[in-house]
HTML snippet that shows the backbone in 3Dmol.js (N, CA, C, O; Angstrom):
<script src="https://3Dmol.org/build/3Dmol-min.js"></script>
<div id="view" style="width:600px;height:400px;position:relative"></div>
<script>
const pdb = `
ATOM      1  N   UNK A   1     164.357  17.211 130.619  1.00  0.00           N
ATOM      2  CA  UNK A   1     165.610  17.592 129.988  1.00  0.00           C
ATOM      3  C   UNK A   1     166.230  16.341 129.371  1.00  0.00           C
ATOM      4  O   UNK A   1     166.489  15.354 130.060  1.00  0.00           O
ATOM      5  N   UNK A   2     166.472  16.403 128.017  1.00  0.00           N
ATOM      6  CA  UNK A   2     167.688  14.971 127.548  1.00  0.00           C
ATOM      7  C   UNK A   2     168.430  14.841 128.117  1.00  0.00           C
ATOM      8  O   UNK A   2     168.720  15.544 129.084  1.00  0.00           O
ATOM      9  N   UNK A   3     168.933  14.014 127.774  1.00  0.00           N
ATOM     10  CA  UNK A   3     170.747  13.451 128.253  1.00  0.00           C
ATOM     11  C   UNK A   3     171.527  14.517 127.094  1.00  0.00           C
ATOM     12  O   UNK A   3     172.665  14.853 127.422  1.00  0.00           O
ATOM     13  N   UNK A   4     171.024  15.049 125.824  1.00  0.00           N
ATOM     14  CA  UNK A   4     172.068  15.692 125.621  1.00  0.00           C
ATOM     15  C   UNK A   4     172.398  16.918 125.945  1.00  0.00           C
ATOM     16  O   UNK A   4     173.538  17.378 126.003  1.00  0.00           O
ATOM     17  N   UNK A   5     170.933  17.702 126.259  1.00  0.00           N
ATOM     18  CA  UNK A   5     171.473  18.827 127.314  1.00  0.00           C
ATOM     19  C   UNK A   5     171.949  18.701 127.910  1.00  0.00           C
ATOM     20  O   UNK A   5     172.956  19.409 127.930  1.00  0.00           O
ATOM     21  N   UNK A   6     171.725  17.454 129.295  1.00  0.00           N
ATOM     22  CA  UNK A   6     172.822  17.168 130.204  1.00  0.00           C
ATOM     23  C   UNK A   6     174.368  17.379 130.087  1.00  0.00           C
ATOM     24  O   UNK A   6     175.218  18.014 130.711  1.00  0.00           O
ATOM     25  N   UNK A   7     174.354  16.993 129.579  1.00  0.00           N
ATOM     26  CA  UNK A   7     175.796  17.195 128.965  1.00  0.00           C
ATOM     27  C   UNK A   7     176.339  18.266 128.237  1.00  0.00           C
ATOM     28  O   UNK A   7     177.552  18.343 128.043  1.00  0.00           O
ATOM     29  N   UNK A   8     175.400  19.243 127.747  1.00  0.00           N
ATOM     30  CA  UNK A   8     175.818  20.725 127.448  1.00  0.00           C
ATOM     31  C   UNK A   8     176.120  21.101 128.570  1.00  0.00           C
ATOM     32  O   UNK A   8     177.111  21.830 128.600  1.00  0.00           O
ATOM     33  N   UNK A   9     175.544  20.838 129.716  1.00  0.00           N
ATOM     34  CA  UNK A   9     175.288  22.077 130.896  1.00  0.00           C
ATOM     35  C   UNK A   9     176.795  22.423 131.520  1.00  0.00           C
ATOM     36  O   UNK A   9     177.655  21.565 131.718  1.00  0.00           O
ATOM     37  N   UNK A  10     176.911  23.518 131.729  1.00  0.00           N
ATOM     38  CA  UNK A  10     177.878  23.688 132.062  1.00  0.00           C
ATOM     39  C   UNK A  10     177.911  23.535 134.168  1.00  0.00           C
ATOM     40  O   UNK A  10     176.919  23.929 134.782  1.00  0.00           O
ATOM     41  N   UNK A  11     179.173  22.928 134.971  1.00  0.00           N
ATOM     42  CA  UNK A  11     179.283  22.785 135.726  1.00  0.00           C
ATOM     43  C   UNK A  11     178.842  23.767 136.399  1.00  0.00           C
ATOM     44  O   UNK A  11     178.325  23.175 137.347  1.00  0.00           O
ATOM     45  N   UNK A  12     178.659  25.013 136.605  1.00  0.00           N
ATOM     46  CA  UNK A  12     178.411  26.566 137.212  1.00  0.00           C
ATOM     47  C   UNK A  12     177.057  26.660 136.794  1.00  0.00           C
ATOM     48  O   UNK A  12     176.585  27.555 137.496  1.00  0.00           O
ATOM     49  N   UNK A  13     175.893  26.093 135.798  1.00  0.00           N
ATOM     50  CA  UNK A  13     174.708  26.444 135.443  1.00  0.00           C
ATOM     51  C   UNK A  13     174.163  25.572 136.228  1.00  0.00           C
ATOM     52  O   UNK A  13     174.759  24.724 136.892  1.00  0.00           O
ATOM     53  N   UNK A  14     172.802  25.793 136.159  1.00  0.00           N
ATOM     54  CA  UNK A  14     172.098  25.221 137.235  1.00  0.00           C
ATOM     55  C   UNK A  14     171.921  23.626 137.053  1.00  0.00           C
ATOM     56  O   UNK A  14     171.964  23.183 135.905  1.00  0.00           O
ATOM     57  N   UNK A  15     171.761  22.913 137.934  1.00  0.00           N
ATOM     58  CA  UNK A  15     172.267  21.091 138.371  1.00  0.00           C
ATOM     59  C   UNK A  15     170.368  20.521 138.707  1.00  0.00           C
ATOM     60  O   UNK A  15     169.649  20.764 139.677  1.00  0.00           O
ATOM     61  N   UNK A  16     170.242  20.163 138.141  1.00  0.00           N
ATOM     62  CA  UNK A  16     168.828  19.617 138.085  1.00  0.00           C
ATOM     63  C   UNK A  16     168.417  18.622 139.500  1.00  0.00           C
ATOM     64  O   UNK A  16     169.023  17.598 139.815  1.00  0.00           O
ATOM     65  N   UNK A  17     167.289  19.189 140.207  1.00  0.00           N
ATOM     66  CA  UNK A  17     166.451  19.233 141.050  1.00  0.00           C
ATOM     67  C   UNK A  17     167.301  20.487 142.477  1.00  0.00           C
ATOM     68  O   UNK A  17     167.489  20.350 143.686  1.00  0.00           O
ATOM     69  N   UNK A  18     167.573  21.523 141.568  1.00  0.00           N
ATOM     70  CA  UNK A  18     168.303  22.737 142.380  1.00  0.00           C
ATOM     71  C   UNK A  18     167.865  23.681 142.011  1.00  0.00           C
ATOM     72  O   UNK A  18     168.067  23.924 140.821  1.00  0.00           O
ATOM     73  N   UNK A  19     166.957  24.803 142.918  1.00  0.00           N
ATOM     74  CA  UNK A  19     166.485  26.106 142.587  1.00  0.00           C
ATOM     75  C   UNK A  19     167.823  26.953 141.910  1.00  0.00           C
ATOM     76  O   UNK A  19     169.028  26.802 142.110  1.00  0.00           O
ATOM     77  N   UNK A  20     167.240  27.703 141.215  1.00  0.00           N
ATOM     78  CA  UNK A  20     168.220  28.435 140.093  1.00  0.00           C
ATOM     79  C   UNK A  20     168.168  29.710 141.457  1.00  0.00           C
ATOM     80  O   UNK A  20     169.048  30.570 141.505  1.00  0.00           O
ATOM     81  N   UNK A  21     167.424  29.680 142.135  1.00  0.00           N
ATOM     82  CA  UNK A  21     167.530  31.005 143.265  1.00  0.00           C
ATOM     83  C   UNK A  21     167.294  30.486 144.586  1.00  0.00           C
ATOM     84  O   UNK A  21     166.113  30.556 144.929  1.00  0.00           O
ATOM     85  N   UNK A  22     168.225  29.897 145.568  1.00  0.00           N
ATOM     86  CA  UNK A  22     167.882  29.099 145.984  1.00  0.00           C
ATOM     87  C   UNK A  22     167.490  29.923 147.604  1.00  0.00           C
ATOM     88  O   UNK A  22     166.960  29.256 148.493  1.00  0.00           O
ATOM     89  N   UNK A  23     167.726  30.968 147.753  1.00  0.00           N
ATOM     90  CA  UNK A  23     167.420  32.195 148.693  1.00  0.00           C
ATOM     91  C   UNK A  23     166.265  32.547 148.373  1.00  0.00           C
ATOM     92  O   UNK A  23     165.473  32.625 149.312  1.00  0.00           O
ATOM     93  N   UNK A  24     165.818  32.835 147.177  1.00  0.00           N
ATOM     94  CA  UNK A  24     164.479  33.486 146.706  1.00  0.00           C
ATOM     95  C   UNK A  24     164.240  35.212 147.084  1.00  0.00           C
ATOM     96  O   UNK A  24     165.183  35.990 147.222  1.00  0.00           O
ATOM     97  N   UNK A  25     163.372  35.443 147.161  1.00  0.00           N
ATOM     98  CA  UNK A  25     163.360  37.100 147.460  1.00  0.00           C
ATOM     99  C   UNK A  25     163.571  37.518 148.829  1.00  0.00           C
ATOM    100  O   UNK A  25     162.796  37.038 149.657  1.00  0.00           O
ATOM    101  N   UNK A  26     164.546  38.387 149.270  1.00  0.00           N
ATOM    102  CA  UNK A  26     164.758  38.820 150.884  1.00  0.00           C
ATOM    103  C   UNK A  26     163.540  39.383 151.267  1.00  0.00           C
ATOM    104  O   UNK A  26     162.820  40.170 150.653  1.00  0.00           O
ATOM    105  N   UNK A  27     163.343  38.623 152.899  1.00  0.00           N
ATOM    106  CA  UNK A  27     162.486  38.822 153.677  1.00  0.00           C
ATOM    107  C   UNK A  27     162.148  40.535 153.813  1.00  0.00           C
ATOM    108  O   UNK A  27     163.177  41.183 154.000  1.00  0.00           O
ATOM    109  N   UNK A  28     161.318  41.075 153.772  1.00  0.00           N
ATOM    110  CA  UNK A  28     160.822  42.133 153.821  1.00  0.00           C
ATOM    111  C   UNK A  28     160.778  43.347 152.533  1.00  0.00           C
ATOM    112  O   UNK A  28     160.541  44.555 152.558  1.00  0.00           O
ATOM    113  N   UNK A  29     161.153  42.322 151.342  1.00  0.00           N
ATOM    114  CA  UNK A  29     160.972  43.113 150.154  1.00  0.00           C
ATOM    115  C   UNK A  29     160.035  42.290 149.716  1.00  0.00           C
ATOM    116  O   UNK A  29     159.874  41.072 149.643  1.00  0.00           O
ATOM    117  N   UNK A  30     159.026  43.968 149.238  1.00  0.00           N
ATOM    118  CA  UNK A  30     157.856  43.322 147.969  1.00  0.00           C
ATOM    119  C   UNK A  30     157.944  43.472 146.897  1.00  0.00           C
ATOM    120  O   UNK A  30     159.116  43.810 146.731  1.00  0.00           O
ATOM    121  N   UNK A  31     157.260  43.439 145.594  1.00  0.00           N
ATOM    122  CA  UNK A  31     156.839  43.645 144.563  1.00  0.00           C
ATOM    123  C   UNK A  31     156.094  45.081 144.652  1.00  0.00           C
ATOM    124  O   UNK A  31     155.482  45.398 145.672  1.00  0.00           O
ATOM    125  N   UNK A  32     156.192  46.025 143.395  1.00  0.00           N
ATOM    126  CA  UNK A  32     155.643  47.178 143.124  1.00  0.00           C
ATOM    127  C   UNK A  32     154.094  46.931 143.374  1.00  0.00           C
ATOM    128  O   UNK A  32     153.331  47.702 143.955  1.00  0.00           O
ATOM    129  N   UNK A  33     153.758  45.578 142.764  1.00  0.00           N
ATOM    130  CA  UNK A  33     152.076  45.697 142.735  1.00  0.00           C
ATOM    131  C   UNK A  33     151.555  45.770 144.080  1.00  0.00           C
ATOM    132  O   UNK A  33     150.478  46.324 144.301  1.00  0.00           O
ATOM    133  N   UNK A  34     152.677  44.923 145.547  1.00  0.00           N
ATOM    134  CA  UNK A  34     152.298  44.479 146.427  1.00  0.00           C
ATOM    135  C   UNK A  34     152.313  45.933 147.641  1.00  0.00           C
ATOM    136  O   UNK A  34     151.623  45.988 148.659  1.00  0.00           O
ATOM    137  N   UNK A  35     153.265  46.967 147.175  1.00  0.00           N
ATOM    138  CA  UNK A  35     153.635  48.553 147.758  1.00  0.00           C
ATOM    139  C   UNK A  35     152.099  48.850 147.212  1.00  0.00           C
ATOM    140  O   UNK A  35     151.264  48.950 148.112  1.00  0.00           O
ATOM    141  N   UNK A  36     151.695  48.978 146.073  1.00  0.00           N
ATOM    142  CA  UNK A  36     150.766  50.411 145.429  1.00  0.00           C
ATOM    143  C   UNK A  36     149.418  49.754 146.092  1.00  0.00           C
ATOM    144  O   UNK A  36     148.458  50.486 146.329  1.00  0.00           O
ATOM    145  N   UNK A  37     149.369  48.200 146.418  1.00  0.00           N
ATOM    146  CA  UNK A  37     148.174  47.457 147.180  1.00  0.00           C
ATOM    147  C   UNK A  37     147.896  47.763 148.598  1.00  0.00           C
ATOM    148  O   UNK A  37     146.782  48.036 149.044  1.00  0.00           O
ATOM    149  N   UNK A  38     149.214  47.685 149.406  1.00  0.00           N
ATOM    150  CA  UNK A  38     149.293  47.800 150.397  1.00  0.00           C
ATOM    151  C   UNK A  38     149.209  49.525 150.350  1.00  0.00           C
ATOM    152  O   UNK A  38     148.046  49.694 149.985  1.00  0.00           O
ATOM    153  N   UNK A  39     149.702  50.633 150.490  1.00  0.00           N
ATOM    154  CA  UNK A  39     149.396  52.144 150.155  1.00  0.00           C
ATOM    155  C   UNK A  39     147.905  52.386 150.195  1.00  0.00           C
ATOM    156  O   UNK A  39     147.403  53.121 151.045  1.00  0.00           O
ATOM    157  N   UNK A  40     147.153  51.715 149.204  1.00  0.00           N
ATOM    158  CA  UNK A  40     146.040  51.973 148.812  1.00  0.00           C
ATOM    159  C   UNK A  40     145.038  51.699 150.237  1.00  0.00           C
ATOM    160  O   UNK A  40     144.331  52.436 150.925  1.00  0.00           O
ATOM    161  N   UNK A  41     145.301  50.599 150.263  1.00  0.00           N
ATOM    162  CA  UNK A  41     144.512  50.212 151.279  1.00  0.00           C
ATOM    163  C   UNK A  41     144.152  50.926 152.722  1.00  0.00           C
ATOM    164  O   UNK A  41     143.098  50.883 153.356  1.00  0.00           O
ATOM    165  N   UNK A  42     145.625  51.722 153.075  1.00  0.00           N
ATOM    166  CA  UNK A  42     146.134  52.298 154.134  1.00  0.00           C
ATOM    167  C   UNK A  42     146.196  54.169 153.879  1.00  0.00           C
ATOM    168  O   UNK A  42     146.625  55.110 154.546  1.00  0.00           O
ATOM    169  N   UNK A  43     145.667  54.055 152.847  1.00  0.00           N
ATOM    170  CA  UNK A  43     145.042  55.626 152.247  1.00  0.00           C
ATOM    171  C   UNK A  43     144.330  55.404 151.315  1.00  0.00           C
ATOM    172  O   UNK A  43     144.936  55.493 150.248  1.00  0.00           O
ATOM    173  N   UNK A  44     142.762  55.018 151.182  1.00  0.00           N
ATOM    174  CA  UNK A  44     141.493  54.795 150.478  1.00  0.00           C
ATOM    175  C   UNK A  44     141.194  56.241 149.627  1.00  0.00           C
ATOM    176  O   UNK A  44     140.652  56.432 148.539  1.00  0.00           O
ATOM    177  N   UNK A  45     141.661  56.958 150.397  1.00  0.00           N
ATOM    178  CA  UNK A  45     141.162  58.571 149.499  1.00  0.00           C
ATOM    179  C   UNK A  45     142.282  59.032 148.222  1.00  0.00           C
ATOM    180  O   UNK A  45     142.068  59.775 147.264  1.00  0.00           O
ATOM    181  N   UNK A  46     143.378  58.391 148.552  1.00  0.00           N
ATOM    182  CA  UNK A  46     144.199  58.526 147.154  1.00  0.00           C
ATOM    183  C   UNK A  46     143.840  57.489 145.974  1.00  0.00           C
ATOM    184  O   UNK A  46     144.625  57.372 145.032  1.00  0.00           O
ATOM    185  N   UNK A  47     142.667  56.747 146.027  1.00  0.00           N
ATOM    186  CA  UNK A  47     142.515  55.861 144.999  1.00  0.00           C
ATOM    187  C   UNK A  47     142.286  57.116 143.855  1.00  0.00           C
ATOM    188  O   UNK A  47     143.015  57.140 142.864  1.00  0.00           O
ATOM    189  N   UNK A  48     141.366  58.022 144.026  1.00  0.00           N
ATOM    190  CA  UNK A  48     140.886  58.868 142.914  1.00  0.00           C
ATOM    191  C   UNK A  48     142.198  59.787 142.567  1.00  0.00           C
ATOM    192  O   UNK A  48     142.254  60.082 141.373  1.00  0.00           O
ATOM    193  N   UNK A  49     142.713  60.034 142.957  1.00  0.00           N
ATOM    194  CA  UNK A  49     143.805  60.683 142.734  1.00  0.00           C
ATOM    195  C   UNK A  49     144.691  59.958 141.957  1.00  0.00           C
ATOM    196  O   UNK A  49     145.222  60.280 140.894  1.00  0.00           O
ATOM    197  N   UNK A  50     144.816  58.692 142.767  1.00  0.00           N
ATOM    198  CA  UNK A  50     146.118  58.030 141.418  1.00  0.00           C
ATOM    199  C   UNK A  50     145.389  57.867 140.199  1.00  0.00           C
ATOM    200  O   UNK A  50     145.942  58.120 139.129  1.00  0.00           O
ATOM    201  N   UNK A  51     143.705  57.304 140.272  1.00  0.00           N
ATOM    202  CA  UNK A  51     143.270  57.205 138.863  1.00  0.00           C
ATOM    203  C   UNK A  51     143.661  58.409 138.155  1.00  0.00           C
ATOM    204  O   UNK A  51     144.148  58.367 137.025  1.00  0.00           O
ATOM    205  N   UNK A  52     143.495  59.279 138.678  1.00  0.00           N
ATOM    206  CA  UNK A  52     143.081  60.455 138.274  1.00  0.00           C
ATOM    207  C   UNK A  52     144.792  60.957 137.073  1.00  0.00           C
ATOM    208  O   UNK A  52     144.999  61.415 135.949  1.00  0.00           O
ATOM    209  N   UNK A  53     145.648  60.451 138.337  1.00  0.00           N
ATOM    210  CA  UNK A  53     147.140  61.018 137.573  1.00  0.00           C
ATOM    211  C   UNK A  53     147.398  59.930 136.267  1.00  0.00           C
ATOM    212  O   UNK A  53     147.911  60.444 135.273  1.00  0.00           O
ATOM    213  N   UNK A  54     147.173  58.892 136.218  1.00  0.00           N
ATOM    214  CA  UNK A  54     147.179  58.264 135.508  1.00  0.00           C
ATOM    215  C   UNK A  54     146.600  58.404 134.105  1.00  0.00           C
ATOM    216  O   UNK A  54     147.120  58.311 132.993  1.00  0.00           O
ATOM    217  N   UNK A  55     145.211  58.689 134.561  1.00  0.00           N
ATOM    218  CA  UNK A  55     144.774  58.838 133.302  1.00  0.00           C
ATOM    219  C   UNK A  55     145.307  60.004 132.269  1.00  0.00           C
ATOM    220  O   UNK A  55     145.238  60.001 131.040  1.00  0.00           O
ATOM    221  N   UNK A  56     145.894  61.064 133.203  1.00  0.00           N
ATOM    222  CA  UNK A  56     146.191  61.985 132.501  1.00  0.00           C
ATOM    223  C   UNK A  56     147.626  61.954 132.004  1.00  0.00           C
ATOM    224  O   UNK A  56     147.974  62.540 130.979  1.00  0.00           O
ATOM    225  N   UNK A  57     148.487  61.207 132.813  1.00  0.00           N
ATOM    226  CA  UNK A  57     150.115  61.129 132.643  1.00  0.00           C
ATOM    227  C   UNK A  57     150.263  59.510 131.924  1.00  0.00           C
ATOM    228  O   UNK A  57     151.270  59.204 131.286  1.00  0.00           O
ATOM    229  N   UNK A  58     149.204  58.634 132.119  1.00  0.00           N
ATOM    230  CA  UNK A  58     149.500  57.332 131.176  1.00  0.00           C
ATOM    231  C   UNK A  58     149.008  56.672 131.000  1.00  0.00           C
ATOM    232  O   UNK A  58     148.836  55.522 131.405  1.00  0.00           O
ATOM    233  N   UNK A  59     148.379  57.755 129.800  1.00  0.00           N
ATOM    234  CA  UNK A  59     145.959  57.319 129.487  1.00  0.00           C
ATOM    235  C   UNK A  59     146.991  55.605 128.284  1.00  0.00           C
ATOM    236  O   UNK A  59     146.247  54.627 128.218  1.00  0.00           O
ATOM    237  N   UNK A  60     148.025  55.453 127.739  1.00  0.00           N
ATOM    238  CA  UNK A  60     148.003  54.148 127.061  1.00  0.00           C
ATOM    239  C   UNK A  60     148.172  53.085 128.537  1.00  0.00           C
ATOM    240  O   UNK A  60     147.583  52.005 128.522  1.00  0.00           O
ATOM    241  N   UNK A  61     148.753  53.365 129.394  1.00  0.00           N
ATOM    242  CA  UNK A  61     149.014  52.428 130.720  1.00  0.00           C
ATOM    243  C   UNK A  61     147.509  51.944 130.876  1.00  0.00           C
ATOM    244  O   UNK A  61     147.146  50.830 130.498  1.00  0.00           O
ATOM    245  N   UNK A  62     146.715  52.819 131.428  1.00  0.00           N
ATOM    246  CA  UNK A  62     145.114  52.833 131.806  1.00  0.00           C
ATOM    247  C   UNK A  62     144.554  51.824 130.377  1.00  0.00           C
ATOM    248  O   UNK A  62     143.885  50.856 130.738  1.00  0.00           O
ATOM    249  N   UNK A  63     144.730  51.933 129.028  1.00  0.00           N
ATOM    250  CA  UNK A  63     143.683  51.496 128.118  1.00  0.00           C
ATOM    251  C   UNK A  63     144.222  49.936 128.487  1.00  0.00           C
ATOM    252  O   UNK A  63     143.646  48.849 128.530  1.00  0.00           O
ATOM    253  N   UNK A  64     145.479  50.325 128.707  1.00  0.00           N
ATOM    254  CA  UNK A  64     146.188  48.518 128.716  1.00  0.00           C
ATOM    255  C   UNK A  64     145.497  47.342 129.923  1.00  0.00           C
ATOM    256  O   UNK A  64     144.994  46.220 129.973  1.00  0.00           O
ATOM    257  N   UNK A  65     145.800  48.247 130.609  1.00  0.00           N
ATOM    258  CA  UNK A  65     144.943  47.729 132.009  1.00  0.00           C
ATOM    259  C   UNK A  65     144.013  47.580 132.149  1.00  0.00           C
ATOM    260  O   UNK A  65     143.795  46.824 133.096  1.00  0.00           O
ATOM    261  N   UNK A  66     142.493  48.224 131.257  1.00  0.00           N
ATOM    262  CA  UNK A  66     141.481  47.705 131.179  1.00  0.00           C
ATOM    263  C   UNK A  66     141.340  46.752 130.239  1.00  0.00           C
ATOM    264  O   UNK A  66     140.617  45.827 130.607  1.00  0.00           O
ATOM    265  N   UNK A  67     141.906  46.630 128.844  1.00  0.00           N
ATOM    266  CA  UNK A  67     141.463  45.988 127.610  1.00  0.00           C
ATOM    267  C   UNK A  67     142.305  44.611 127.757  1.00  0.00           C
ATOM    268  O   UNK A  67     141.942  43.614 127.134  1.00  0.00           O
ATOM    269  N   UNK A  68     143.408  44.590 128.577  1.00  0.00           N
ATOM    270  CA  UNK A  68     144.831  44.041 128.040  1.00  0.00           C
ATOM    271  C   UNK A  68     145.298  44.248 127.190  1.00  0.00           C
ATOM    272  O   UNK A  68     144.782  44.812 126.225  1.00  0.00           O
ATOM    273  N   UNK A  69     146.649  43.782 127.289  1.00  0.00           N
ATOM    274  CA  UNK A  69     147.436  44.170 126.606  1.00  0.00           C
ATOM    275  C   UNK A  69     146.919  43.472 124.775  1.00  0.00           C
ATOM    276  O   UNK A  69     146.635  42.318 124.452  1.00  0.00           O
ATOM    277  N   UNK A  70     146.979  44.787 123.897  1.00  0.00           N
ATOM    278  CA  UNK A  70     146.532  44.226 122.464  1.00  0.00           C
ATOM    279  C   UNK A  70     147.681  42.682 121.997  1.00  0.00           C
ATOM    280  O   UNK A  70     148.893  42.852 122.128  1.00  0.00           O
ATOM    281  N   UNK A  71     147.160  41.274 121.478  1.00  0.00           N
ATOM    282  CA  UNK A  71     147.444  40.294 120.691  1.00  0.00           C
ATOM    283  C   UNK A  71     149.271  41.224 120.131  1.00  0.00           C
ATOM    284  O   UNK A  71     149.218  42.440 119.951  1.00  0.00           O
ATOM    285  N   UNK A  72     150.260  40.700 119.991  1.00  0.00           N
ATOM    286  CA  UNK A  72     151.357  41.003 119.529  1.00  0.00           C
ATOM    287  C   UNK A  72     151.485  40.090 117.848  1.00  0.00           C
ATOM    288  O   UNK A  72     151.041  38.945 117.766  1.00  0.00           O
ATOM    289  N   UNK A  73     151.910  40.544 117.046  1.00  0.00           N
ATOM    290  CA  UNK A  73     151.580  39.846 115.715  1.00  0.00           C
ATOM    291  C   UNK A  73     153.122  38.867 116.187  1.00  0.00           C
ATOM    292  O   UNK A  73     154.114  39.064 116.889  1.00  0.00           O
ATOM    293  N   UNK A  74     152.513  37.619 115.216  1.00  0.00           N
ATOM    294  CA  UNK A  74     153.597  36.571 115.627  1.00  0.00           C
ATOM    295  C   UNK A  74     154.363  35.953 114.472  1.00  0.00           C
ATOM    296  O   UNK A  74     153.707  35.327 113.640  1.00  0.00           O
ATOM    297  N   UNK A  75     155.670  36.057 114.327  1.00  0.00           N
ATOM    298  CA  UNK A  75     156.301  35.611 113.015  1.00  0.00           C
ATOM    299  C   UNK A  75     155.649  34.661 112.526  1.00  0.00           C
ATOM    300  O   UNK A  75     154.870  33.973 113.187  1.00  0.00           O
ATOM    301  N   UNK A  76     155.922  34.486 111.146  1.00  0.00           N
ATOM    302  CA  UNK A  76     155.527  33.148 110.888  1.00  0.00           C
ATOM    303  C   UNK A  76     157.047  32.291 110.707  1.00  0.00           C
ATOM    304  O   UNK A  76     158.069  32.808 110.257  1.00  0.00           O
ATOM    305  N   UNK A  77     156.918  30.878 111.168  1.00  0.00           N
ATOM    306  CA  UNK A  77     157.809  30.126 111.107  1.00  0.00           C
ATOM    307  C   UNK A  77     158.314  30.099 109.313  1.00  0.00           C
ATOM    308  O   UNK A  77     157.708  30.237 108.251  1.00  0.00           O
ATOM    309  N   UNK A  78     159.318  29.920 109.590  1.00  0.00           N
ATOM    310  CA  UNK A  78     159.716  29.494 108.028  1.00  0.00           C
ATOM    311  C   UNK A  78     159.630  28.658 107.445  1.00  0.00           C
ATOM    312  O   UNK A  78     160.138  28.840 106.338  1.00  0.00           O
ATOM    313  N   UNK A  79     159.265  27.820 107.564  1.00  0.00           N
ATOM    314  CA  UNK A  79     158.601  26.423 106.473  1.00  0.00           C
ATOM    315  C   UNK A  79     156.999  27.124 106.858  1.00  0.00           C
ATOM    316  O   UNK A  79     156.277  26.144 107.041  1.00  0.00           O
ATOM    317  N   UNK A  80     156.307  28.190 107.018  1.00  0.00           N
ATOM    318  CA  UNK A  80     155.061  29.127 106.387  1.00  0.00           C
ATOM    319  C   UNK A  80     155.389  29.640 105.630  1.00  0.00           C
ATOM    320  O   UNK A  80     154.547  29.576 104.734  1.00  0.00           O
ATOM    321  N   UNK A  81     156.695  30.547 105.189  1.00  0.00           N
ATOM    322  CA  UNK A  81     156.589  31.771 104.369  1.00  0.00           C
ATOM    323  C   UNK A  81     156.251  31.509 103.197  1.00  0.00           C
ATOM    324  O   UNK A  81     156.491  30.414 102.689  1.00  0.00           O
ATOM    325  N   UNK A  82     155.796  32.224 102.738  1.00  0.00           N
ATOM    326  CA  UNK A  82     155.051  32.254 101.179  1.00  0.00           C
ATOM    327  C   UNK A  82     156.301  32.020 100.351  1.00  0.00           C
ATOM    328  O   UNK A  82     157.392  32.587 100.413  1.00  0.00           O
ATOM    329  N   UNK A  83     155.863  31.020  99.540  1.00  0.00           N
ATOM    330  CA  UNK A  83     156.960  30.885  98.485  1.00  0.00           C
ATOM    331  C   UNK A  83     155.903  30.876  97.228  1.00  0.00           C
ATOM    332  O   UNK A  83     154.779  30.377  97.268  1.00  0.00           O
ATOM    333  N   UNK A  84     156.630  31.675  95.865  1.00  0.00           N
ATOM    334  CA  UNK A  84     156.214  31.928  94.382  1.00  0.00           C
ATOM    335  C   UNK A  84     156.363  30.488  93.509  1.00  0.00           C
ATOM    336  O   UNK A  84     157.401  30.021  93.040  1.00  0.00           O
ATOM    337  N   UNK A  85     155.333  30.071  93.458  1.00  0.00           N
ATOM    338  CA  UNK A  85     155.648  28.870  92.764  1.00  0.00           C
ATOM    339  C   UNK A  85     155.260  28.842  90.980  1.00  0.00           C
ATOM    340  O   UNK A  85     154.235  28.355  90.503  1.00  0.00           O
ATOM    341  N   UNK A  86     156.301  29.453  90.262  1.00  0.00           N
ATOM    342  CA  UNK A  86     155.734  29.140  88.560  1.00  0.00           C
ATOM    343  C   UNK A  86     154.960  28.344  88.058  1.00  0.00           C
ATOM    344  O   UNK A  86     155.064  27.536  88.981  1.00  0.00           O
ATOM    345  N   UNK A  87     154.216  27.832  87.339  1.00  0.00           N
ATOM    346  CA  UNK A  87     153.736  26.632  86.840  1.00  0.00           C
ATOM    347  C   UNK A  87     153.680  26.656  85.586  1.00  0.00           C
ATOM    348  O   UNK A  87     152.910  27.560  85.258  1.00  0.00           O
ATOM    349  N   UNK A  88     154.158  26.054  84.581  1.00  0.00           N
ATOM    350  CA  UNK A  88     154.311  26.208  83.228  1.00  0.00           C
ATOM    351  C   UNK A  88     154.327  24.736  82.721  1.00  0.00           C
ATOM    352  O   UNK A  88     155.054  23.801  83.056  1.00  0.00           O
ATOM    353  N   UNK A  89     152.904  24.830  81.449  1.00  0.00           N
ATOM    354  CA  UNK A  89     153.053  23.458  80.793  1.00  0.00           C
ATOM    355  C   UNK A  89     153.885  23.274  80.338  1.00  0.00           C
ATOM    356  O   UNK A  89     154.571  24.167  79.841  1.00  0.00           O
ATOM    357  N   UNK A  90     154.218  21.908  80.307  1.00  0.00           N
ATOM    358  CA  UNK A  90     155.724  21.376  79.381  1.00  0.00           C
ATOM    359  C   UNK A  90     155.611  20.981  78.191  1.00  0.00           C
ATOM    360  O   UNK A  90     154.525  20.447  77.967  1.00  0.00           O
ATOM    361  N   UNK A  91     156.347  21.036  77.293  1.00  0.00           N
ATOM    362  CA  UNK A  91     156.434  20.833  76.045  1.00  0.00           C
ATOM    363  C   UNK A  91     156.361  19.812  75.520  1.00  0.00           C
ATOM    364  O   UNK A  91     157.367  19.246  75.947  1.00  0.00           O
ATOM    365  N   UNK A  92     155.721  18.920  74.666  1.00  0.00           N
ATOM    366  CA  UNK A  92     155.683  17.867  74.611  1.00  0.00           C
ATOM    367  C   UNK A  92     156.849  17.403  73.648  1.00  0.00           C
ATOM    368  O   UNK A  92     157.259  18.177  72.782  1.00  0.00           O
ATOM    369  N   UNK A  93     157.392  16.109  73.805  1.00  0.00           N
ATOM    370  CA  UNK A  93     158.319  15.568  72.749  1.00  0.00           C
ATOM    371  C   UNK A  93     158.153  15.010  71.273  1.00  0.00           C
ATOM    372  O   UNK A  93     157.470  14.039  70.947  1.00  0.00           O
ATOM    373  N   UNK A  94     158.544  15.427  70.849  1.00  0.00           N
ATOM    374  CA  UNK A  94     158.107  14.376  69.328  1.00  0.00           C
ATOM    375  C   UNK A  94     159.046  13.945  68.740  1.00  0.00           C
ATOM    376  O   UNK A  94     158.882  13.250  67.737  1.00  0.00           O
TER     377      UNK A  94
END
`;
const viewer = $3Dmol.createViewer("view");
viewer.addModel(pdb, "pdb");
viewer.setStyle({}, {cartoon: {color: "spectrum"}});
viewer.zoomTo();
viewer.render();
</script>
């Protein structure tokens, strides 16, 4: 970080070498991925079943999850954009 951010920062924003969360996540909560992992594991016979709902209730979820997610097109910066440049011989003097 500069010194001149430093000095943007406001007193109430976060103070450098200080977790911005300094609790982190409460003890006995997971993540969705870490529920549908744990579930699975602890009922093996609903694996075909959730494939199963899935594919039919969120066949783009399923393509995503196998292929990844498709490349997102990315602006182009502006000193890229196409600029029209004329070119016209000049006239000579006499």
């Amino acid at each position: 970080m500069s010194d001149k951010t430093d000095e943007k920062q406001k007193d109430w924003l976060f103070k450098k070498g200080q977790s911005g969360n300094p609790q982190g996540r409460p003890k006995g909560k997971f993540s969705i991925k870490t529920r549908i992992i744990q579930r699975l594991e602890d009922n093996p016979e609903q694996v075909e079943e959730m494939i199963d709902y899935l594919i039919k209730n969120q066949p783009a979820l399923v393509w995503q999850m196998i292929d990844g997610k498709p490349p997102q097109p990315q602006p182009e910066p502006e000193y890229m954009a196409p600029y029209i440049i004329n070119i016209t011989k000049a006239e000579e003097k006499k």
